[in-house]
C-alpha positions in Angstrom: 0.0 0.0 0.0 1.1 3.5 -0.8 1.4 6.7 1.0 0.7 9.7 -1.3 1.8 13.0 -0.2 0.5 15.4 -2.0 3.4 17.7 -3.5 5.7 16.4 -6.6 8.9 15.4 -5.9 10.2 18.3 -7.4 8.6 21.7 -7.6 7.4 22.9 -11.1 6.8 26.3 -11.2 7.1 27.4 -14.8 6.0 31.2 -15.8 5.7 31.4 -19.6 3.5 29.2 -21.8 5.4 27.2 -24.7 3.3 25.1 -27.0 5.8 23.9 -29.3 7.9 22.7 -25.9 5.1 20.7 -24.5 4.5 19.1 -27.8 8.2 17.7 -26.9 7.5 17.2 -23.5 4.7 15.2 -23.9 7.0 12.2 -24.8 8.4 12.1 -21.6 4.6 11.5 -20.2 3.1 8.7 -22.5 5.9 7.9 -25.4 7.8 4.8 -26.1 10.5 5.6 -23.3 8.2 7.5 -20.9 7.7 7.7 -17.7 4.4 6.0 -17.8 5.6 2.6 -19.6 8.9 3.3 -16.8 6.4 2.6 -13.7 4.1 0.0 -15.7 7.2 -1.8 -16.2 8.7 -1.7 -13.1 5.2 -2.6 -11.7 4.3 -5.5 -13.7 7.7 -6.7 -13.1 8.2 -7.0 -9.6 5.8 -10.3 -9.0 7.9 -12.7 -10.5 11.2 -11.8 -9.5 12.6 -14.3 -7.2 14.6 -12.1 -4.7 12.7 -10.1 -2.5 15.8 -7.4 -2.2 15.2 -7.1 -5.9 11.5 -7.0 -6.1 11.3 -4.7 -3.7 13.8 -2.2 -5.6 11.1 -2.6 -8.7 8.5 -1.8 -6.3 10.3 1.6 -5.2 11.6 2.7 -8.7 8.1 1.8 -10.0 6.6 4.2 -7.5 9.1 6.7 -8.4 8.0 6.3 -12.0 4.2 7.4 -11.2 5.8 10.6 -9.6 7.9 11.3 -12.7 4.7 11.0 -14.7 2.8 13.4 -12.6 5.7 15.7 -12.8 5.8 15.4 -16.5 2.0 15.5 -16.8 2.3 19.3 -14.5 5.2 20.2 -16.6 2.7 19.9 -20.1 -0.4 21.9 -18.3 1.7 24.8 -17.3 3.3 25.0 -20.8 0.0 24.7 -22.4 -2.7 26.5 -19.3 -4.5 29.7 -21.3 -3.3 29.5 -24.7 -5.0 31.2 -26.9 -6.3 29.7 -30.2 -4.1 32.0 -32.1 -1.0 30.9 -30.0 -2.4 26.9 -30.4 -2.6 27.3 -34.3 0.5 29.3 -34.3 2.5 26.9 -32.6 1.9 23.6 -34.6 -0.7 22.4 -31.1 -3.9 22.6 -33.0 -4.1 18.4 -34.0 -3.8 17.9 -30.6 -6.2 20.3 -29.6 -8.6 19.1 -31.6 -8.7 15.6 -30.0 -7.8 16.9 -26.7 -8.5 20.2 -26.1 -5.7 21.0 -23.4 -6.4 18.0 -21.6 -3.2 15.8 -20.2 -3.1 12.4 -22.6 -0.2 10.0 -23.1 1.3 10.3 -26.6 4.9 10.4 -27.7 6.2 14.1 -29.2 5.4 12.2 -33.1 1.7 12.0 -31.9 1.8 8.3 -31.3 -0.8 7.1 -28.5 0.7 5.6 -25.2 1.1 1.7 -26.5 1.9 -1.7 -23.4 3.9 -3.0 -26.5 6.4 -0.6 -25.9 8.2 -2.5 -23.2 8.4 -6.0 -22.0 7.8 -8.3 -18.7 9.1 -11.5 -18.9 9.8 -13.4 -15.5 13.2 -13.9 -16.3 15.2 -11.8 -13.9 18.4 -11.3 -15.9 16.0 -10.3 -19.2 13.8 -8.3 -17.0 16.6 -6.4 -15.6 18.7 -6.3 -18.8 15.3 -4.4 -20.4 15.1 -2.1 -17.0 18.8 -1.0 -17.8 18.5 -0.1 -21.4 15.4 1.5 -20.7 16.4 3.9 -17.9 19.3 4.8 -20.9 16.9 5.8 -23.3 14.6 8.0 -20.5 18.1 9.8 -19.9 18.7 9.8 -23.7 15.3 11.6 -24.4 16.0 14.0 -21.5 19.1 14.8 -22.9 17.7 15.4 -26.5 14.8 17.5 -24.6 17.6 20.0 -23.0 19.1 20.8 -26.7 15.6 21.8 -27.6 14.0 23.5 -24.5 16.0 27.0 -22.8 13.3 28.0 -20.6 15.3 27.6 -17.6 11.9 27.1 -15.4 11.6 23.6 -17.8 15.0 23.1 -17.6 15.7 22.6 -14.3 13.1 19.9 -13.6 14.0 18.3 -16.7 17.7 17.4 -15.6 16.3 16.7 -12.5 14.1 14.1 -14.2 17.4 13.2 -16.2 19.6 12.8 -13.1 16.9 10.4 -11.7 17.4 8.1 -14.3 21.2 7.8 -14.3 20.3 6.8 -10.5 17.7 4.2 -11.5 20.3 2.6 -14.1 22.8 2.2 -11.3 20.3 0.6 -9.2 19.0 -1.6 -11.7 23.0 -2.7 -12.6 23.6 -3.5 -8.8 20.4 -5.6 -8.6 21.7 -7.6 -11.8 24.8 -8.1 -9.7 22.5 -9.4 -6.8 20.0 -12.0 -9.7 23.9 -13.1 -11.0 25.3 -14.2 -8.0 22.2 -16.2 -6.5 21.8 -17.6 -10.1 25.7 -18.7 -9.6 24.9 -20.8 -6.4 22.8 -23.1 -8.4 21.8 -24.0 -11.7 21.3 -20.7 -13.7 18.5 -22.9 -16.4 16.6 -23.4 -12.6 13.3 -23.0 -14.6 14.2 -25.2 -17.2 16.7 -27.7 -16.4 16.7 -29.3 -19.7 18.2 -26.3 -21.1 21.1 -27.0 -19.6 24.1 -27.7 -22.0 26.4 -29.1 -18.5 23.4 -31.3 -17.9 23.9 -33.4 -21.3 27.8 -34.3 -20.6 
């Protein structure tokens, strides 16, 4: 069971309205390496890993996710709150509008709804993880991408705080691979399917 507080995990408190920045933005709340598929990842995964230690790291991150998504999702209404329809059709946001009005929905920057394909869980711990790892790249990759294209410094500064979270979360995620590799040494790494086992058949 969770504990909400309710305040983000780091204040967003931006003055000026930027269409054409949220429309970047927005990837970061429902795109292919968002924050949303981050915590329905994490999530899903956590029930059939083995190691409580490492389940309970899923758990956490997972958590942390939902936050990220809420601070994306604030990020995109105060770079979008009171635009007028001149600003909207100036600034490339009137597709959106259309469907949406200014409304919070997951998309990715190219306009491509929020999809569970995106991302993988698949009870094996060292896949799982491997997935969790390459995954917390690409978040920091698309943050990084978002800072060449964004100078509002209001955006800015919860963007590489966003950014610095995931270069924490791929640490984590290498350490508990270290923690699945060395319980998987002390017995037979194919545990789930023995006959897989190439030193079985000698």
């Amino acid at each position: 069971m969770w504990s909400y507080e309710k305040r983000l995990q780091y204040p967003v408190n931006i003055k000026n309205t930027d269409a054409k920045a949220a429309q970047i933005i927005i990837s970061q709340y429902g795109g292919p390496d968002g924050e949303l598929g981050a915590s329905m990842r994490y999530l899903s995964q956590r029930y059939t890993i083995p190691y409580n230690e490492v389940a309970g790291l899923l758990t956490d991150i997972g958590t942390e996710e939902l936050a990220h998504f809420e601070m994306v999702g604030a990020i995109v209404h105060q770079l979008t709150r009171d635009l007028s329809m001149e600003e909207i059709e100036k600034s490339g946001f009137g597709p959106y509008y259309v469907d949406h009005t200014l409304a919070l929905w997951p998309q990715a920057a190219g306009g491509i709804p929020f999809n569970a394909c995106e991302f993988q869980s698949k009870g094996d711990p060292i896949t799982d993880l491997m997935e969790d790892m390459a995954a917390e790249q690409k978040a920091r990759t698309t943050y990084d991408n978002i800072l060449r294209m964004v100078d509002d410094p209001d955006v800015q500064a919860v963007i590489k705080f966003l950014r610095a979270r995931e270069i924490v979360h791929f640490q984590r995620f290498g350490e508990a691979l270290r923690i699945v590799q060395d319980k998987l040494d002390a017995k037979n790494f194919y545990a789930f399917n023995p006959a897989l086992n190439p030193c079985t058949n000698q």
